[in-house]
Biopython code that builds the backbone (N, CA, C, O; Angstrom):
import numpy as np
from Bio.PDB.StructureBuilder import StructureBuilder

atoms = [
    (1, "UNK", "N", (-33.647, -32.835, 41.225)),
    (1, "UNK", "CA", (-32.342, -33.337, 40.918)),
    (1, "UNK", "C", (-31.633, -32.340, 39.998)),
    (1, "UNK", "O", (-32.224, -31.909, 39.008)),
    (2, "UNK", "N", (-30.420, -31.971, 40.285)),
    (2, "UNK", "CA", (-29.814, -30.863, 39.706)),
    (2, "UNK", "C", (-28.725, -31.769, 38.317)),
    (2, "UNK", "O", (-28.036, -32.779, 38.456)),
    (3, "UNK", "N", (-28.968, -30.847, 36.951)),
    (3, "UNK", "CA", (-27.875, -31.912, 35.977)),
    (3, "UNK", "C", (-26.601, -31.153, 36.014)),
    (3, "UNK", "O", (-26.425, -29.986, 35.664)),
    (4, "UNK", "N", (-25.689, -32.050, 36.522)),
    (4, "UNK", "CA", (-23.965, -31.528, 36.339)),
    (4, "UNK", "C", (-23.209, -31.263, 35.043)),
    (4, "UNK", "O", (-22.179, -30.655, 34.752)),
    (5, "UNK", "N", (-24.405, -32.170, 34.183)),
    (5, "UNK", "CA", (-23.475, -31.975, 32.624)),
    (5, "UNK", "C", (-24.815, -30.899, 31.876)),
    (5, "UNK", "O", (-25.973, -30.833, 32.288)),
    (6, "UNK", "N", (-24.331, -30.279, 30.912)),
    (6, "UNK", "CA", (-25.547, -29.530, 30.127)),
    (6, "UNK", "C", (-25.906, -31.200, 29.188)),
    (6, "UNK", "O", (-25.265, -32.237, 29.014)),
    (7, "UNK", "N", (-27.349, -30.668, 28.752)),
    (7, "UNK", "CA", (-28.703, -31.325, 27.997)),
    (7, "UNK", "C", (-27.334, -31.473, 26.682)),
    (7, "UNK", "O", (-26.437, -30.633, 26.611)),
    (8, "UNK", "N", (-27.393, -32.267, 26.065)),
    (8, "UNK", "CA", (-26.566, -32.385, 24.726)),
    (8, "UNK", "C", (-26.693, -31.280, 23.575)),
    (8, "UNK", "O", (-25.814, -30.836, 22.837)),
    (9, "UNK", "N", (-28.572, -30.857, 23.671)),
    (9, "UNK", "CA", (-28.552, -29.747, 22.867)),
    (9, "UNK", "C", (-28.118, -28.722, 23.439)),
    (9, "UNK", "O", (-27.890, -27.907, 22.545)),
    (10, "UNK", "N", (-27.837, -28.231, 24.556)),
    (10, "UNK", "CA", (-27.544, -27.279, 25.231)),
    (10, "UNK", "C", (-25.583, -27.227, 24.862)),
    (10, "UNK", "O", (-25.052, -26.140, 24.632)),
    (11, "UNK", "N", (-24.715, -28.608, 24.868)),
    (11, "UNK", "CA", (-23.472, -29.121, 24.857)),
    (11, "UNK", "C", (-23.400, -28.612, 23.639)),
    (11, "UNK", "O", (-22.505, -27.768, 23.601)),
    (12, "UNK", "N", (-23.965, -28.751, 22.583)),
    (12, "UNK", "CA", (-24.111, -28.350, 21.168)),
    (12, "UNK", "C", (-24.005, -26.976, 20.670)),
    (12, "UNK", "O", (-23.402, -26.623, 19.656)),
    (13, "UNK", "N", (-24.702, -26.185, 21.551)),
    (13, "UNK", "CA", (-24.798, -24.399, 21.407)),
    (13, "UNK", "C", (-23.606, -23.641, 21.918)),
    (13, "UNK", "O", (-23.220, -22.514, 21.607)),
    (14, "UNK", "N", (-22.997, -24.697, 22.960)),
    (14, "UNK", "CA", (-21.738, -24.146, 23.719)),
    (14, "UNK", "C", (-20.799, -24.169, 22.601)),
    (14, "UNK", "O", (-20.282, -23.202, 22.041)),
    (15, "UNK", "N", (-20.650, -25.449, 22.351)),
    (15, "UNK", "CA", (-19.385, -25.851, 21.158)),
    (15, "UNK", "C", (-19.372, -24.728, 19.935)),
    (15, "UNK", "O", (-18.398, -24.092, 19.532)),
    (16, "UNK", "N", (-20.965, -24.663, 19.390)),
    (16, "UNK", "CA", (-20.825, -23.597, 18.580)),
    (16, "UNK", "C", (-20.684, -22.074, 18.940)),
    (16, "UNK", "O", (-20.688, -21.262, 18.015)),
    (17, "UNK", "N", (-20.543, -21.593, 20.406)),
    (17, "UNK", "CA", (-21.146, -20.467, 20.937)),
    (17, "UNK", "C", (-19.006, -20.457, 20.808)),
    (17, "UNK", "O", (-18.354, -19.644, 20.152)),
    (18, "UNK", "N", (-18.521, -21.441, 21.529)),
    (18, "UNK", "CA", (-17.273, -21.305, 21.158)),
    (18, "UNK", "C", (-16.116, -21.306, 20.270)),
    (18, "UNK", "O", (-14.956, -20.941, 20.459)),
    (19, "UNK", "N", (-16.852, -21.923, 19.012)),
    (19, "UNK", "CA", (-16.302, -21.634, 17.699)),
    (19, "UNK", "C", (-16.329, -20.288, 16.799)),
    (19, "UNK", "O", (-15.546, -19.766, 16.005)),
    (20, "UNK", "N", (-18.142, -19.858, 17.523)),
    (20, "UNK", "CA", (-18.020, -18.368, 16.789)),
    (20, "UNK", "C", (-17.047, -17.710, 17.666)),
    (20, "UNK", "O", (-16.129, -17.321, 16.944)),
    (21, "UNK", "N", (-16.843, -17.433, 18.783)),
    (21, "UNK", "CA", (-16.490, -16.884, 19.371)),
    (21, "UNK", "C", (-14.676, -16.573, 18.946)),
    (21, "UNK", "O", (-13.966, -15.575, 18.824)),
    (22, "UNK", "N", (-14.534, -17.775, 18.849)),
    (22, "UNK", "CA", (-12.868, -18.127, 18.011)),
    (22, "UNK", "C", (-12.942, -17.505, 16.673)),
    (22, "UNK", "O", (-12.244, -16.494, 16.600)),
    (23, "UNK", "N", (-13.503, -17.772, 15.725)),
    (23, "UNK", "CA", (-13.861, -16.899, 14.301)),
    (23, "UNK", "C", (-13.984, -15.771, 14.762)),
    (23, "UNK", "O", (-12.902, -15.303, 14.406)),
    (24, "UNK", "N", (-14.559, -14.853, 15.366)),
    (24, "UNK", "CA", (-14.976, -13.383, 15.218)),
    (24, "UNK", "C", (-13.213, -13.180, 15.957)),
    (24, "UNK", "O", (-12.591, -12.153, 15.688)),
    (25, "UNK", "N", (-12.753, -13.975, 16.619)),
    (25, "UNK", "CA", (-10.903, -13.149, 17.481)),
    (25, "UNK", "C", (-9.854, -13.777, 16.033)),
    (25, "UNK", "O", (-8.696, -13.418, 15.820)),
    (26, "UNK", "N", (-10.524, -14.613, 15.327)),
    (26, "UNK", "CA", (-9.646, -14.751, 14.017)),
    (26, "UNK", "C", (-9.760, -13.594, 13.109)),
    (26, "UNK", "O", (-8.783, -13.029, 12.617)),
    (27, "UNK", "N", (-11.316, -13.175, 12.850)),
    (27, "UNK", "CA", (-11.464, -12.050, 12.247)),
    (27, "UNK", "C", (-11.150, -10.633, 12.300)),
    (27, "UNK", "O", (-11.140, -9.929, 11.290)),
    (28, "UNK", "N", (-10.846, -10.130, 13.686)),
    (28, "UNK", "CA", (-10.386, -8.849, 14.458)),
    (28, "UNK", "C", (-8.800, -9.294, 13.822)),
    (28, "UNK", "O", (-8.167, -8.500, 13.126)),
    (29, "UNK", "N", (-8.409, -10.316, 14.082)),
    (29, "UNK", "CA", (-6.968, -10.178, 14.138)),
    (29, "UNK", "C", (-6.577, -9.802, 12.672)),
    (29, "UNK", "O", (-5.749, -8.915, 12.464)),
    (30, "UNK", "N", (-7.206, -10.515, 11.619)),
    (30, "UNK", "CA", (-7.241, -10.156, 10.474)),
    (30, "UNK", "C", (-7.395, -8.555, 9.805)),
    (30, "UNK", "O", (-6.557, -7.959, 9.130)),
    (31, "UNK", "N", (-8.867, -8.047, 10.270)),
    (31, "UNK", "CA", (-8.933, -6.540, 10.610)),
    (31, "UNK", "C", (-7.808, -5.656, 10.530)),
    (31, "UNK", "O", (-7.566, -4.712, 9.777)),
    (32, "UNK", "N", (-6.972, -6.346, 11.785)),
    (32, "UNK", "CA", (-6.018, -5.544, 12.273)),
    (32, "UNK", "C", (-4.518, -5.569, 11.342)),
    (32, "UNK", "O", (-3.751, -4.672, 10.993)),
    (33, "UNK", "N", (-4.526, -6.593, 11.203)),
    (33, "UNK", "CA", (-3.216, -6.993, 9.973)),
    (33, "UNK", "C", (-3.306, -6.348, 8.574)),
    (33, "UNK", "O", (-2.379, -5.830, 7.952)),
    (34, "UNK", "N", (-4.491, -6.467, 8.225)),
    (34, "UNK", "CA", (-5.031, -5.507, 6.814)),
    (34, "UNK", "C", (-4.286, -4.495, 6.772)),
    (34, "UNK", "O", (-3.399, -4.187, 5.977)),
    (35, "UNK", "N", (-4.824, -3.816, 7.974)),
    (35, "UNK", "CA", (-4.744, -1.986, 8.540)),
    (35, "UNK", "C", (-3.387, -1.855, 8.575)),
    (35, "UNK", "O", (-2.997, -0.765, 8.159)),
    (36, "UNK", "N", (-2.590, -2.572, 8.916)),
    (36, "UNK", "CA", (-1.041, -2.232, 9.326)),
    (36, "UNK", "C", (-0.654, -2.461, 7.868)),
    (36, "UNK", "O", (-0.048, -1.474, 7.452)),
    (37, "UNK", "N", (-0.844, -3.802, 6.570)),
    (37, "UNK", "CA", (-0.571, -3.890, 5.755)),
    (37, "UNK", "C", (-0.813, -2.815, 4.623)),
    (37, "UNK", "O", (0.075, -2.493, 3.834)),
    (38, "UNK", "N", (-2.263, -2.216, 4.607)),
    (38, "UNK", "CA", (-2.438, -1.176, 4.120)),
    (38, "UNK", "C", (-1.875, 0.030, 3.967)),
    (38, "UNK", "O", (-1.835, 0.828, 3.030)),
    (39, "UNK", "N", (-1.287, 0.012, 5.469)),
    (39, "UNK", "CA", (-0.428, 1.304, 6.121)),
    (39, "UNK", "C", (0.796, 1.440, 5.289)),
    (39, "UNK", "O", (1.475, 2.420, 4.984)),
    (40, "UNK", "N", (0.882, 0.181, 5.010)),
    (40, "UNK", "CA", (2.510, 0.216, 4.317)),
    (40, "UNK", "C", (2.910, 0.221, 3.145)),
    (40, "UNK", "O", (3.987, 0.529, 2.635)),
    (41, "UNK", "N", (1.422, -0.352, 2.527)),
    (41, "UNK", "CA", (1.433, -0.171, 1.224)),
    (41, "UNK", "C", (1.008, 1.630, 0.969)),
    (41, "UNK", "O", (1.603, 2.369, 0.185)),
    (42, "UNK", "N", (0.314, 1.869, 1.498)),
    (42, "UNK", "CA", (0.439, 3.873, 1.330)),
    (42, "UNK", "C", (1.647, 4.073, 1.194)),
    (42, "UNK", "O", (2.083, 4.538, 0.141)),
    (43, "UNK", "N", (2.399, 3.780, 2.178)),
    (43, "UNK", "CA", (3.363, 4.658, 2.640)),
    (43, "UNK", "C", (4.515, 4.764, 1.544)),
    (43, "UNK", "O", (5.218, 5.687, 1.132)),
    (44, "UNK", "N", (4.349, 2.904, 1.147)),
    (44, "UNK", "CA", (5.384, 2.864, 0.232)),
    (44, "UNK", "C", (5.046, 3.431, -1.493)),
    (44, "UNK", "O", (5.823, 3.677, -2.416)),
    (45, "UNK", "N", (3.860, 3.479, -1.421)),
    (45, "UNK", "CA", (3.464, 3.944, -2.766)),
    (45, "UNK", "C", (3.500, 5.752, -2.859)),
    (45, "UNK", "O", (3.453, 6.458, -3.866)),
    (46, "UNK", "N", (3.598, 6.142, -1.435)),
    (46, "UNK", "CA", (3.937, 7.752, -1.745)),
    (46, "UNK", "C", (5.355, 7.862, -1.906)),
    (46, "UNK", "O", (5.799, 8.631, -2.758)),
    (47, "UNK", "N", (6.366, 6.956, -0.947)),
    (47, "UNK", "CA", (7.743, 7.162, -1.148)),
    (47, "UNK", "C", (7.941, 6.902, -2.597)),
    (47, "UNK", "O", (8.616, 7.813, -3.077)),
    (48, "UNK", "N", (7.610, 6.005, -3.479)),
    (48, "UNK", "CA", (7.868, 5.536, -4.933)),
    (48, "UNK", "C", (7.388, 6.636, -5.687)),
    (48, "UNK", "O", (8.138, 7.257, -6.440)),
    (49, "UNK", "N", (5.871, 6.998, -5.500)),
    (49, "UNK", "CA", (5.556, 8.123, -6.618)),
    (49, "UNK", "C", (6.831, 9.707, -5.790)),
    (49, "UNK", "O", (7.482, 10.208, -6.707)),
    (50, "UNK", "N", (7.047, 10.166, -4.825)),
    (50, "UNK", "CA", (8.255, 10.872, -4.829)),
    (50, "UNK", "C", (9.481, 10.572, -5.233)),
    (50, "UNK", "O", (10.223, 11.554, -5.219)),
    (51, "UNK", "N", (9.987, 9.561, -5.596)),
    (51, "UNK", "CA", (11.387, 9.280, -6.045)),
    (51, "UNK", "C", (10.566, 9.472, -7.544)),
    (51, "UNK", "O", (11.038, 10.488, -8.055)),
    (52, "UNK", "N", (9.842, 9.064, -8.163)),
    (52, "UNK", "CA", (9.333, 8.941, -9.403)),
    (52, "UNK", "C", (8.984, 10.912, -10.021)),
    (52, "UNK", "O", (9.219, 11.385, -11.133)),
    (53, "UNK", "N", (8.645, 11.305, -9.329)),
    (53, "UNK", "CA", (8.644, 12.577, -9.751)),
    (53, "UNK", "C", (9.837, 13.647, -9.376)),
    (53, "UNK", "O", (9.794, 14.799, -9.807)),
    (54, "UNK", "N", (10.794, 13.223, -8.624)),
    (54, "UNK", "CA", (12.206, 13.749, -8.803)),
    (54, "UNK", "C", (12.682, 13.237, -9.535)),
    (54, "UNK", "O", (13.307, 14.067, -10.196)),
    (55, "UNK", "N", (12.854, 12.069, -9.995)),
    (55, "UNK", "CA", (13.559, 11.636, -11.126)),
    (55, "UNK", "C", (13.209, 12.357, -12.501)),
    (55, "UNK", "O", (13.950, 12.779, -13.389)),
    (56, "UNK", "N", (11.524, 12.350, -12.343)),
    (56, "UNK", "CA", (11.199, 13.337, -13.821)),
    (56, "UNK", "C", (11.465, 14.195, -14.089)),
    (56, "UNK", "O", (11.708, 14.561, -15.239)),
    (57, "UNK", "N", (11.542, 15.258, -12.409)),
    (57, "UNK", "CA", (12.076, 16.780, -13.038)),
    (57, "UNK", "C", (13.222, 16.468, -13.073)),
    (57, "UNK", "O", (13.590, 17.073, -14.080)),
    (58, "UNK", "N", (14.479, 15.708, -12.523)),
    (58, "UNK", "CA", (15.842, 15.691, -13.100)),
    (58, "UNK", "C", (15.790, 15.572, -14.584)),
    (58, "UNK", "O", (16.345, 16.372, -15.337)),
    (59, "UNK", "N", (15.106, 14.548, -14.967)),
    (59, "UNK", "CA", (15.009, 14.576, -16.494)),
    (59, "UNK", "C", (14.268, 15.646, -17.479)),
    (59, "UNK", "O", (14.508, 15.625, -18.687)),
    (60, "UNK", "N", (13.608, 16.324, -17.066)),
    (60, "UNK", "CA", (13.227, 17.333, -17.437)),
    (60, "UNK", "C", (14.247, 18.209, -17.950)),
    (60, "UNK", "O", (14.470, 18.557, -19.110)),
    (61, "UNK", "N", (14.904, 18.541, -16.726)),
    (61, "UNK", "CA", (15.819, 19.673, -16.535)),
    (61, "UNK", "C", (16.864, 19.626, -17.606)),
    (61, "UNK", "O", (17.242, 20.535, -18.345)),
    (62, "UNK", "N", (17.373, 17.995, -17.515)),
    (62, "UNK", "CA", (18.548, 17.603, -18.558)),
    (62, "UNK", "C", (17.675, 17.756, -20.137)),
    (62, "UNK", "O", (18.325, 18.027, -21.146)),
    (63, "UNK", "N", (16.186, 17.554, -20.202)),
    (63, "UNK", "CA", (16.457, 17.667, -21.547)),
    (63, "UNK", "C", (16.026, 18.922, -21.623)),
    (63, "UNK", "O", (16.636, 19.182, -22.661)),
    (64, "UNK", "N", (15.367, 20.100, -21.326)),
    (64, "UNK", "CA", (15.401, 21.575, -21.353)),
    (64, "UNK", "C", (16.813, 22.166, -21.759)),
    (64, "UNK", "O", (17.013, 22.988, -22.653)),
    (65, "UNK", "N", (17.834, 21.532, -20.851)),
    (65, "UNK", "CA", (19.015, 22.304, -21.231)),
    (65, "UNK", "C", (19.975, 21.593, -22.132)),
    (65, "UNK", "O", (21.115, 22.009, -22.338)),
    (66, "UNK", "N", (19.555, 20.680, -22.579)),
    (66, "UNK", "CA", (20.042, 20.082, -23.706)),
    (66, "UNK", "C", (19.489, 20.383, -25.363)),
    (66, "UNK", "O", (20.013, 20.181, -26.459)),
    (67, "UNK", "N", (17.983, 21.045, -24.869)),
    (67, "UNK", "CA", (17.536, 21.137, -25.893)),
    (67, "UNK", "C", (17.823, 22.509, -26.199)),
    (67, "UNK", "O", (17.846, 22.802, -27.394)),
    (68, "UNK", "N", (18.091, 23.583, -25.187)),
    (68, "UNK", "CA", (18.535, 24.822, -25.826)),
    (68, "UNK", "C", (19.867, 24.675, -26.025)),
    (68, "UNK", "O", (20.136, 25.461, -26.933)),
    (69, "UNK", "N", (21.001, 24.025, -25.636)),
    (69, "UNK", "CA", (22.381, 23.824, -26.155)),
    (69, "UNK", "C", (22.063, 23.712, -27.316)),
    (69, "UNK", "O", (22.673, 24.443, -28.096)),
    (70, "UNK", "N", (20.922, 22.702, -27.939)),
    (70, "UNK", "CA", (20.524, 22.749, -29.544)),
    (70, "UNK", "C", (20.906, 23.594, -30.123)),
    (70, "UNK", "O", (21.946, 23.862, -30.724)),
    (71, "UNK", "N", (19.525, 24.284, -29.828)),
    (71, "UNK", "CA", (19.603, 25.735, -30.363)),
    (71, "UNK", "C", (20.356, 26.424, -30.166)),
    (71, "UNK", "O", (20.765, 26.812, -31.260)),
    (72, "UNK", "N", (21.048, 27.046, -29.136)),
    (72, "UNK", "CA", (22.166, 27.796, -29.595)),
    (72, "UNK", "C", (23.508, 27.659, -30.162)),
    (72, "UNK", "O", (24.377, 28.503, -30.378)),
    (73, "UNK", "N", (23.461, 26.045, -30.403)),
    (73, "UNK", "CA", (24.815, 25.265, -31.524)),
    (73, "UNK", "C", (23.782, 26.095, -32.849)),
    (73, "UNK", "O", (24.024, 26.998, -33.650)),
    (74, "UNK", "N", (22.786, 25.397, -32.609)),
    (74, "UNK", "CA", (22.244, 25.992, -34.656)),
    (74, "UNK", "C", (22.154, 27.021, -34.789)),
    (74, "UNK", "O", (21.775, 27.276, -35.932)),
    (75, "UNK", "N", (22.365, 28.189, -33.966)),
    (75, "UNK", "CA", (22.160, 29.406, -33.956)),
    (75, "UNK", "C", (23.868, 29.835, -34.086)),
    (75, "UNK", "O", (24.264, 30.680, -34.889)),
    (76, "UNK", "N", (24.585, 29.238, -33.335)),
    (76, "UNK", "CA", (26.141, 29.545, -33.792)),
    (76, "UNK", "C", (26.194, 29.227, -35.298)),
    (76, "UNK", "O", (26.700, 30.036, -36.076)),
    (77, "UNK", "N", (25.757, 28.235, -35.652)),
    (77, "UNK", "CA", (26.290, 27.619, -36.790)),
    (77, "UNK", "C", (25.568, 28.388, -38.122)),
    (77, "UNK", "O", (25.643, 28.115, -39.320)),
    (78, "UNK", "N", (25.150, 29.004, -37.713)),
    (78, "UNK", "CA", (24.378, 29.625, -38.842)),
    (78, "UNK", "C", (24.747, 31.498, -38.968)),
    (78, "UNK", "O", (25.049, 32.118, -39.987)),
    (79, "UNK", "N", (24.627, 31.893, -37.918)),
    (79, "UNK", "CA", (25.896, 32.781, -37.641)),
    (79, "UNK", "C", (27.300, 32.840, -37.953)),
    (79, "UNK", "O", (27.681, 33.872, -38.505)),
    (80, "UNK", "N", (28.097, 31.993, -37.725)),
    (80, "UNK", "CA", (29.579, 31.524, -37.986)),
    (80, "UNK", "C", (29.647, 30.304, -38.999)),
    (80, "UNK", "O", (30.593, 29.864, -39.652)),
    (81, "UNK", "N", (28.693, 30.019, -38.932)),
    (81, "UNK", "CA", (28.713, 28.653, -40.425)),
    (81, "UNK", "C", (28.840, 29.212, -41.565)),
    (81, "UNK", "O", (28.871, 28.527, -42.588)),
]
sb = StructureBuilder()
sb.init_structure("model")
sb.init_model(0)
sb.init_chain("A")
sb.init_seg("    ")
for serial, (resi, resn, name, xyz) in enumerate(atoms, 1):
    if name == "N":
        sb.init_residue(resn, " ", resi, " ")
    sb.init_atom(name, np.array(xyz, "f"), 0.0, 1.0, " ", f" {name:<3s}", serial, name[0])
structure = sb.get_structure()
């Protein structure tokens, strides 16, 4: 006599054979979302540290040449003062 339905323990291994099966395509998908999220967080943390280090040498620059305007006011002024 042939059984049309599986043994209950057999019904049992399926159910779980199909739950892992669902978890491990939840987990890939996850995997995959990380990777793209990751991607973007790089990307955006190199664009930020480049705006962040042009901004420094702009500021650099302004106080280099602000700081020799210094000096050559105290250097007038001591000359012509």
């Amino acid at each position: 006599m042939s059984e049309s339905h599986p043994s209950p323990e057999r019904s049992h291994l399926l159910e779980h054979e199909g739950r892992i099966a669902r978890l491990e395509g939840i987990v890939e998908q996850i995997d995959v979302r990380l990777g793209r999220i990751e991607t973007k967080v790089d990307a955006t943390r190199e664009a930020l540290e480049a705006k962040i280090d042009k901004k420094f040498e702009s500021l650099l620059r302004w106080f280099i040449a602000l700081q020799a305007a210094t000096w050559g006011l105290i250097g007038a002024l001591k000359v012509f003062g």
